[in-house]
KEKE-3310 file (N, C-alpha, C; in steps of 0.2 Angstrom, whole numbers, plus 5000, padded with zeros to 4 digits):
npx = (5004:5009:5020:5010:5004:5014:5016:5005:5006:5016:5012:5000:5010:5017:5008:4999:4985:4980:4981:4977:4971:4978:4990:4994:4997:5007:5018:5019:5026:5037:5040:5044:5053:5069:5082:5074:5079:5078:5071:5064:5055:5048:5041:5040:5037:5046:5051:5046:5058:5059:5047:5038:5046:5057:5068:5084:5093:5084:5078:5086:5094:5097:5101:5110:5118:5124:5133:5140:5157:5162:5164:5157:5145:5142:5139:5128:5120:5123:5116:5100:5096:5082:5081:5072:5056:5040:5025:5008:4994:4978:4960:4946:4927:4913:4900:4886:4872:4863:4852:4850:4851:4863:4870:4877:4883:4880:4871:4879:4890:4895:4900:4909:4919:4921:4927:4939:4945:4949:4960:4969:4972:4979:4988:5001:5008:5015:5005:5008:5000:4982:4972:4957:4942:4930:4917:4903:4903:4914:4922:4914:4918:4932:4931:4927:4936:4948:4945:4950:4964:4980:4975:4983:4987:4991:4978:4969:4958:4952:4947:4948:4950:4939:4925:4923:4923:4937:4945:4942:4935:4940:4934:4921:4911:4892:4880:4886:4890:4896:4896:4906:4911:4911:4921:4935:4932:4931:4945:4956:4955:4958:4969:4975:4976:4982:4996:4998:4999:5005:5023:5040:5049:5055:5068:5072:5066:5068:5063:5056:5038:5020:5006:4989:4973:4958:4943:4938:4931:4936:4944:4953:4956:4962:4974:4980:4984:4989:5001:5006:5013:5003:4992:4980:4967:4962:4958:4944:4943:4944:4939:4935:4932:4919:4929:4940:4960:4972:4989:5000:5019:5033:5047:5063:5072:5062:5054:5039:5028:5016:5009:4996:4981:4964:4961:4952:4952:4949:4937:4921:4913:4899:4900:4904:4904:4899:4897)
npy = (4994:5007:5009:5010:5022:5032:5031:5036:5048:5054:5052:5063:5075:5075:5076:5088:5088:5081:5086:5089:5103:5105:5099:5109:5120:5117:5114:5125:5133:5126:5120:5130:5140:5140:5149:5164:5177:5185:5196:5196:5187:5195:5208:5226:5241:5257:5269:5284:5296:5309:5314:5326:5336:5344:5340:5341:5348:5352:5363:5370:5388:5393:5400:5405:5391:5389:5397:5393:5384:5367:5368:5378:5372:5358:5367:5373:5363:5355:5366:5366:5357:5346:5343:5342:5331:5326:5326:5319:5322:5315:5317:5310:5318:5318:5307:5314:5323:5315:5322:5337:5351:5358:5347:5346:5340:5325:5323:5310:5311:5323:5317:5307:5316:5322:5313:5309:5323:5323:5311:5316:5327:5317:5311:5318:5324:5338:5347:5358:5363:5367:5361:5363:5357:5368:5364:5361:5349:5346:5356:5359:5349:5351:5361:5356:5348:5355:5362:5355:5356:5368:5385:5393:5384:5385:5390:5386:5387:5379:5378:5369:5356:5351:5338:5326:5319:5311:5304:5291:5277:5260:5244:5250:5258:5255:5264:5275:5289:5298:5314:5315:5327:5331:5325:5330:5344:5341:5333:5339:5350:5343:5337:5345:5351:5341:5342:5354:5350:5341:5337:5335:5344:5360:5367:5374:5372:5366:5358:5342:5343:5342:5341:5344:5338:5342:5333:5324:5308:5303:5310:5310:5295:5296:5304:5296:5285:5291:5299:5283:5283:5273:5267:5278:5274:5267:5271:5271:5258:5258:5258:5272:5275:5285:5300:5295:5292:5295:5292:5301:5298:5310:5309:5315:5314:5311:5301:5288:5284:5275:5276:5273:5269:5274:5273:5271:5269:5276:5277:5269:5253:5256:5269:5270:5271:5275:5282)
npz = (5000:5004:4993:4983:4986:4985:4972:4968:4973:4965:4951:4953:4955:4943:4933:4925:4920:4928:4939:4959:4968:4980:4977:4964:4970:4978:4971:4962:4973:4972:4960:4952:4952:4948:4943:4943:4951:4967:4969:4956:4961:4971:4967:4968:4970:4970:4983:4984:4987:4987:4987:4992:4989:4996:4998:5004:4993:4984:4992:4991:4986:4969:4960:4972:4971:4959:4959:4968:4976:4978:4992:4997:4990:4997:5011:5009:5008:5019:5029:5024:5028:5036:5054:5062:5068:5061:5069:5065:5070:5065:5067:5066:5066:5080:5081:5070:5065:5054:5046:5046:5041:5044:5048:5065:5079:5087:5102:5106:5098:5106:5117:5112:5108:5118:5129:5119:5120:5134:5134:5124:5132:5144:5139:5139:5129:5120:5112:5096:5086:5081:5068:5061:5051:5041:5042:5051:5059:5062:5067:5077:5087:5087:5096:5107:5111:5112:5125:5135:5132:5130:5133:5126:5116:5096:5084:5069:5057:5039:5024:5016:5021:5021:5019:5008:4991:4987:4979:4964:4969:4970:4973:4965:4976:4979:4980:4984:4974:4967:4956:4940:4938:4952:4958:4950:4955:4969:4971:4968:4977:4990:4987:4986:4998:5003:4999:5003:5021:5021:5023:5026:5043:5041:5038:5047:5059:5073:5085:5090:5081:5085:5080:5078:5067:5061:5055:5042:5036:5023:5019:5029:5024:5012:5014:5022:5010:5002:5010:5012:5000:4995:4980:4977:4975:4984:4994:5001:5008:5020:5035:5049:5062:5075:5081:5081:5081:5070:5068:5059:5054:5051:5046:5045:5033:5023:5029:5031:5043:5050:5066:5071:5066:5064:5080:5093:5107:5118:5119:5126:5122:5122:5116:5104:5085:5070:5060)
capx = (5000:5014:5022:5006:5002:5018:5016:5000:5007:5021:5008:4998:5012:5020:5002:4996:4978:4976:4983:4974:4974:4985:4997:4996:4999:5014:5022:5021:5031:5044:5045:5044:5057:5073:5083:5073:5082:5075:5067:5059:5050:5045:5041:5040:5039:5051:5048:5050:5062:5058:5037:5037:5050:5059:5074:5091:5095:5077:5077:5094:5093:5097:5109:5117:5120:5128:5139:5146:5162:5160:5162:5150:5137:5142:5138:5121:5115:5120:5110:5094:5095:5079:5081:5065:5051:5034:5020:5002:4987:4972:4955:4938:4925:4911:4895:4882:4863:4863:4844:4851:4857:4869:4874:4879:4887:4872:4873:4884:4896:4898:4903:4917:4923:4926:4934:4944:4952:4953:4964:4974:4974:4980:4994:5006:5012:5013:5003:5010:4995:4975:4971:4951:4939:4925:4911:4902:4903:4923:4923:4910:4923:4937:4930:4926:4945:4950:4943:4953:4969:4981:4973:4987:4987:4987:4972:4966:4953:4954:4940:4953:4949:4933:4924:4922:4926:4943:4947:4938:4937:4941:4932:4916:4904:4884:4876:4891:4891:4899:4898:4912:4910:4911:4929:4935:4934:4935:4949:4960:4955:4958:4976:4979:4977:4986:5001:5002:4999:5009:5028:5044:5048:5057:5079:5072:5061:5072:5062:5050:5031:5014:5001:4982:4969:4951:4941:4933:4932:4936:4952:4960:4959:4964:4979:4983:4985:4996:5007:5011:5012:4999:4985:4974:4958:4959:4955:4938:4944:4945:4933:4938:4925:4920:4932:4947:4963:4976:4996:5005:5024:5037:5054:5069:5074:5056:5051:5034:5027:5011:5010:4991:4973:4957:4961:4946:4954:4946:4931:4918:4909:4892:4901:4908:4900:4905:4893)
capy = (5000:5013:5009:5012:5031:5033:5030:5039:5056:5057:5052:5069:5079:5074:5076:5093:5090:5078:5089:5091:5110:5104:5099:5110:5125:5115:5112:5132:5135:5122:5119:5134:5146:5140:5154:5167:5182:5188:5202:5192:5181:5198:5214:5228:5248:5262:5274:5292:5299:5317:5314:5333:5341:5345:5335:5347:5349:5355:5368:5377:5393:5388:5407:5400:5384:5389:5403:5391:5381:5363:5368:5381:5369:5356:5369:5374:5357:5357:5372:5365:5347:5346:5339:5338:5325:5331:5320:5324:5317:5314:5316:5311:5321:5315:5306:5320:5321:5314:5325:5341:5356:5361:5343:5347:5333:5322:5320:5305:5315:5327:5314:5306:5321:5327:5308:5311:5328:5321:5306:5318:5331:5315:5310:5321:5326:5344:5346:5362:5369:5362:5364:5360:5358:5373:5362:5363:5344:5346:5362:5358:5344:5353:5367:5353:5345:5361:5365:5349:5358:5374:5389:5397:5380:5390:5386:5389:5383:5378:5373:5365:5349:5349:5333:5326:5314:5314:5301:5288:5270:5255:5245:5255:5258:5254:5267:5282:5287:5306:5315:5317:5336:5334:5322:5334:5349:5341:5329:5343:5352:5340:5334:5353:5352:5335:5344:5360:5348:5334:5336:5332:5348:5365:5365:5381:5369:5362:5351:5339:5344:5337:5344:5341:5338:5339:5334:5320:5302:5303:5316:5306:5291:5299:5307:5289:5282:5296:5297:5279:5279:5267:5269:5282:5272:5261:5273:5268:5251:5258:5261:5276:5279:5296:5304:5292:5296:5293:5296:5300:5302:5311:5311:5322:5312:5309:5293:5292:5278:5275:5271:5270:5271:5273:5272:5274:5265:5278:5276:5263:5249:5259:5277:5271:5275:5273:5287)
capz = (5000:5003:4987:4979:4987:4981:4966:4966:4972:4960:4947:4953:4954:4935:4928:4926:4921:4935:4950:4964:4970:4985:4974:4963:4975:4982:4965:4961:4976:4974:4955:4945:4954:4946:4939:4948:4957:4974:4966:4952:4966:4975:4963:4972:4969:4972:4988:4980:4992:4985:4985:4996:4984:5001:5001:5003:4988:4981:4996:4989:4981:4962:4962:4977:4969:4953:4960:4975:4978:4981:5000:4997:4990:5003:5017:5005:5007:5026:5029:5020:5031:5041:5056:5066:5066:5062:5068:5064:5074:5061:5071:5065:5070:5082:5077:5068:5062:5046:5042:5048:5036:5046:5051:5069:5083:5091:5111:5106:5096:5110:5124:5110:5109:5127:5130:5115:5123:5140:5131:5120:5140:5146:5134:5139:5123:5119:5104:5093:5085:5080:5063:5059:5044:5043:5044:5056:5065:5064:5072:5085:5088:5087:5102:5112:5114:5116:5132:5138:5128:5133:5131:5120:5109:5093:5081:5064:5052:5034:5020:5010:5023:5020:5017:4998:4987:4987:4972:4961:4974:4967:4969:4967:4980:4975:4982:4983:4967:4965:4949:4939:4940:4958:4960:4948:4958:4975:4973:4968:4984:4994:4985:4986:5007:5007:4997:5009:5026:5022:5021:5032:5044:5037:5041:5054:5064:5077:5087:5084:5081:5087:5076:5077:5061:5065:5050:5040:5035:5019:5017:5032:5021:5005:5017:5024:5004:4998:5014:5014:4993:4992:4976:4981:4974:4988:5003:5004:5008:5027:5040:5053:5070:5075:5086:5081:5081:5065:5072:5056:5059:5043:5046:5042:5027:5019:5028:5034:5044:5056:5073:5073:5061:5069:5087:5098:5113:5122:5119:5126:5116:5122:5113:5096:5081:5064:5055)
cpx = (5004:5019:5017:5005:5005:5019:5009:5000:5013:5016:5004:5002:5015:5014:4999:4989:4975:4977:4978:4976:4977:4992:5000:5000:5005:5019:5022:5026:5037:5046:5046:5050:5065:5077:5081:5077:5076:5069:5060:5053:5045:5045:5037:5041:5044:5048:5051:5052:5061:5052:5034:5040:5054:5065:5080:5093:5087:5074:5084:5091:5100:5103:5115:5122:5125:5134:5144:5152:5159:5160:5158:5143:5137:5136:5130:5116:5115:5115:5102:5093:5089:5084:5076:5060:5044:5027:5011:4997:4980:4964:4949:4933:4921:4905:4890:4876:4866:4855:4845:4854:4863:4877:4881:4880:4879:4874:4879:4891:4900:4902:4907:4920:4925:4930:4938:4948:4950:4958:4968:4975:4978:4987:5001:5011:5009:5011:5005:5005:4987:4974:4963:4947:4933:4918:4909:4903:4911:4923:4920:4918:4927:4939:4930:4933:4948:4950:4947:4963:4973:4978:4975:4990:4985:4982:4970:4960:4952:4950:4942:4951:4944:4929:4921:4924:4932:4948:4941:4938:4937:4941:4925:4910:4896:4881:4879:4893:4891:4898:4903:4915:4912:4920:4934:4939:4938:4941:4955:4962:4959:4967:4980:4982:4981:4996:5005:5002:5003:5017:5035:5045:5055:5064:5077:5068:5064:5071:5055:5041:5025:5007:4994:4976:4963:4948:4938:4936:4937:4945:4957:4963:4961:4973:4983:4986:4990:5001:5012:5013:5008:4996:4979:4968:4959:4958:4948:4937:4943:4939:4936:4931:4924:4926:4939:4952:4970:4984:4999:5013:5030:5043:5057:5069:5067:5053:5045:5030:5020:5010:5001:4987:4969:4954:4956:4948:4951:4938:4926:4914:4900:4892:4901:4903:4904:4902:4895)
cpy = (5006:5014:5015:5019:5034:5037:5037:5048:5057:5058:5059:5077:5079:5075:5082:5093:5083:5081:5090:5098:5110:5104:5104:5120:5123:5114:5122:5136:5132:5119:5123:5144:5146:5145:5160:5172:5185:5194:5201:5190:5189:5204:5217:5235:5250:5265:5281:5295:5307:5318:5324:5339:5344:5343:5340:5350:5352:5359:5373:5382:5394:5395:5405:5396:5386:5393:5399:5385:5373:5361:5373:5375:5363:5360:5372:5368:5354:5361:5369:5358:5347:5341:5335:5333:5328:5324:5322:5320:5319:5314:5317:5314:5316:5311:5312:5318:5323:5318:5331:5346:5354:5355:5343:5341:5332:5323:5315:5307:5319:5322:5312:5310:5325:5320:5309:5316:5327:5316:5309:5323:5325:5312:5310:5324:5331:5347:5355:5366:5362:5366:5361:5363:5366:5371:5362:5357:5343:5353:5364:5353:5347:5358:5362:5349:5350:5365:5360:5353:5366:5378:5393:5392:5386:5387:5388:5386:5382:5375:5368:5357:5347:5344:5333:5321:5314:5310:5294:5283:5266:5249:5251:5254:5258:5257:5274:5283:5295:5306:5316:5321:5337:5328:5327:5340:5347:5336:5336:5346:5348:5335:5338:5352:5345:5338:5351:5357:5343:5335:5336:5340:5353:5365:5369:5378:5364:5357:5349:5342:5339:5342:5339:5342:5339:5340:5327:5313:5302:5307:5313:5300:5290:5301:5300:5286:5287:5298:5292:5278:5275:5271:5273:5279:5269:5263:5271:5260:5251:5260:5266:5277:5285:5295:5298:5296:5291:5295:5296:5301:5302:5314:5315:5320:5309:5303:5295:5285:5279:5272:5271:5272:5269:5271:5275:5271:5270:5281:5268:5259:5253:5267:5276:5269:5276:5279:5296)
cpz = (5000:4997:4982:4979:4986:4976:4962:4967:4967:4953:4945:4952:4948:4930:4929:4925:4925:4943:4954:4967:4973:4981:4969:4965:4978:4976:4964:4967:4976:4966:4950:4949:4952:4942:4941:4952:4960:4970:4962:4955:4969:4971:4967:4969:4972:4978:4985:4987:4992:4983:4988:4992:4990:5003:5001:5000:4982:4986:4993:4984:4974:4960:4966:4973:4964:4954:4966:4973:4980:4989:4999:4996:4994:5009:5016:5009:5016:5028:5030:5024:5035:5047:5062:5063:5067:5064:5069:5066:5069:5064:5068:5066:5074:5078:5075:5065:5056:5044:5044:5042:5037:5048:5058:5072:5086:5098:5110:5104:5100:5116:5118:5112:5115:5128:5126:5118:5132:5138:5128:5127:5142:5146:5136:5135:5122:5114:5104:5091:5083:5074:5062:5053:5049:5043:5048:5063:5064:5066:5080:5089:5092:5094:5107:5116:5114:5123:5138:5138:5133:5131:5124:5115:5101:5089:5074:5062:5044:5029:5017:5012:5026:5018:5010:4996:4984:4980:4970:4963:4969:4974:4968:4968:4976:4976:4981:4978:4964:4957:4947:4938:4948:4960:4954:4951:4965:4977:4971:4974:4987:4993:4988:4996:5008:5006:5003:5016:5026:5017:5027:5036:5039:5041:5048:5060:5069:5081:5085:5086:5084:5085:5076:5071:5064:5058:5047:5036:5029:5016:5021:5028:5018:5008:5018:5016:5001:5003:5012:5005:4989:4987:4979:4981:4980:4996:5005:5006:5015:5031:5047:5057:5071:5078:5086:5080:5077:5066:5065:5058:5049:5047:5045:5035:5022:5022:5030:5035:5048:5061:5075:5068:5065:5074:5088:5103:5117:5122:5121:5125:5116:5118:5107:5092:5073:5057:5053)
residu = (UNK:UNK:UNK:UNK:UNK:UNK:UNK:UNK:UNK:UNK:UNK:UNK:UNK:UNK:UNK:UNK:UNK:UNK:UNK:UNK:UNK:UNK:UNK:UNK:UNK:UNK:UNK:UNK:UNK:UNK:UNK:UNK:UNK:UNK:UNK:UNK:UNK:UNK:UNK:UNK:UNK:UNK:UNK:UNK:UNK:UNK:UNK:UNK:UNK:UNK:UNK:UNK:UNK:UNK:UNK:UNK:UNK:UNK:UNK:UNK:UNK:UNK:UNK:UNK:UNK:UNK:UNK:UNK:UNK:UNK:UNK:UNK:UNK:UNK:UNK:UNK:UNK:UNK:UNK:UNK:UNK:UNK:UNK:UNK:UNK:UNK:UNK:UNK:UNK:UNK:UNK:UNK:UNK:UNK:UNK:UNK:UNK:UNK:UNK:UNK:UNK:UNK:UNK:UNK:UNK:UNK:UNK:UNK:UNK:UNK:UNK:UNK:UNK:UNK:UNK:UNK:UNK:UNK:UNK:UNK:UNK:UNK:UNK:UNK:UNK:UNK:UNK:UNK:UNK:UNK:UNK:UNK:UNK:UNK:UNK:UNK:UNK:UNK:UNK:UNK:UNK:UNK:UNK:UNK:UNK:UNK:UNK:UNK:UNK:UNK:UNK:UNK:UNK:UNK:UNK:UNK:UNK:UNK:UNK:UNK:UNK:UNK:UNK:UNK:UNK:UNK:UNK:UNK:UNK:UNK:UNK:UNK:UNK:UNK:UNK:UNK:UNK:UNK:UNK:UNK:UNK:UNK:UNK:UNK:UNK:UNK:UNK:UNK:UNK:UNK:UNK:UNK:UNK:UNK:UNK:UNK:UNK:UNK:UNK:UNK:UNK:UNK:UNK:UNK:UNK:UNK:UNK:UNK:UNK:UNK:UNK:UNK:UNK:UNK:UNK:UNK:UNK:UNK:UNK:UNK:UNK:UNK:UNK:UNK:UNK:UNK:UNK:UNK:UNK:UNK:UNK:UNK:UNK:UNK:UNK:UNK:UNK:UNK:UNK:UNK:UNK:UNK:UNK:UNK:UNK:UNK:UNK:UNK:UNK:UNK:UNK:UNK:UNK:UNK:UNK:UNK:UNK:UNK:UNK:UNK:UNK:UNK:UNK:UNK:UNK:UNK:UNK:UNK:UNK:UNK:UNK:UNK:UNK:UNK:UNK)
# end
């Protein structure tokens, strides 16, 4: 009998229109790789190291550059080196009435948002400035973590991170079904706030940053898919909660990595909310 089973898996593995999916799943890893460099087995894009336009040498003053010394443009591209680390907290807003013009926070939205800035009050980390959309359930938001925050936190607000359709999803939703008058205008927007919020800090920026977003589902996801390089179509692949919180973090040298997506850890199972 053991002859025979033998006989009967060699018979499966030598036969390609008798294989069994097992086999033929084990035979693609073990017979067809010879020849093969690492790379071949594992294809893999580039990481554009200069995606910001910001690297030292595309901060020189191009006058500078022509008239210097090879120790002048050495000390040029000294000069121009960041070395702080910027790191940007992404924050959803709370939940909001969906039947509303104004689209204001519900009762439930408001409790996110005070645990949300008792949790970032709590942190210990010295957040730098608060940026928020002009909407009005990311600015109620934004008032409400504030009161938990320093007083002379600075503040602004910005329409640019405004919610919208921020590129064409793949695959595509059955129901969300923007014109294409409106990804048009508003993915521009919202490329345009990704272009001026997302890049590594300025040479003049000495220490590292802690920068807060307040703003919507949709822009943080688009944000998350063009930070890390990914394909833009595939932000609506994610789900983000109200009153989450996204940690980008951008290096000196262009890198840019994430230490968290659509943390709600403080929030509990009777608060969250994905509207």
């Amino acid at each position: 009998m053991p002859s025979v089973a033998a006989a009967a898996g060699i018979l499966l593995l030598n036969d390609d229109s008798k294989q069994l999916p097992i086999f033929r799943t084990a035979s693609a890893f073990t017979n067809h790789h010879n020849g093969k460099s690492f790379d071949e087995h594992f294809p893999r894009g580039e990481w554009d190291k200069n995606w910001d336009f910001r690297d030292p040498i595309s901060l020189v003053d191009k006058r500078k550059w022509e008239k210097a010394d090879e120790e002048g443009k050495r000390k040029l591209i000294e000069e121009n080196k960041p070395t702080a680390t910027r790191n940007i907290f992404l924050i959803r807003h709370g939940q909001y009435h969906l039947d509303r013009e104004q689209k204001s926070l519900t009762q439930l939205g408001r409790e996110q948002a005070e645990l949300l800035g008792k949790r970032l009050a709590q942190s210990d980390i010295k957040f730098t400035n608060v940026t928020m959309s002009t909407m009005t359930r990311a600015t109620e938001t934004a008032n409400i973590i504030l009161k938990h925050l320093p007083e002379d936190l600075p503040k602004t607000s910005s329409p640019f991170i405004e919610e919208g359709p921020p590129y064409p999803p793949v695959p595509d939703h059955k129901t969300w079904r923007p014109l294409d008058s409106e990804f048009h205008t508003e993915a521009a927007r919202i490329e345009a706030a990704f272009r001026k919020m997302f890049h590594r800090a300025p040479p003049s920026q000495k220490e590292d940053s802690y920068e807060l977003i307040v703003c919507h589902a949709n822009v943080i996801r688009y944000f998350i898919c063009r930070a890390l390089q990914f394909p833009p179509e595939g932000w609506l692949r994610m789900s983000l909660g109200n009153c989450s919180i996204t940690w980008i973090v951008i290096r000196p040298k262009g890198h840019v990595s994430i230490r968290s997506i659509g943390d709600i850890g403080h929030l509990t199972p009777n608060k969250i909310s994905f509207t």
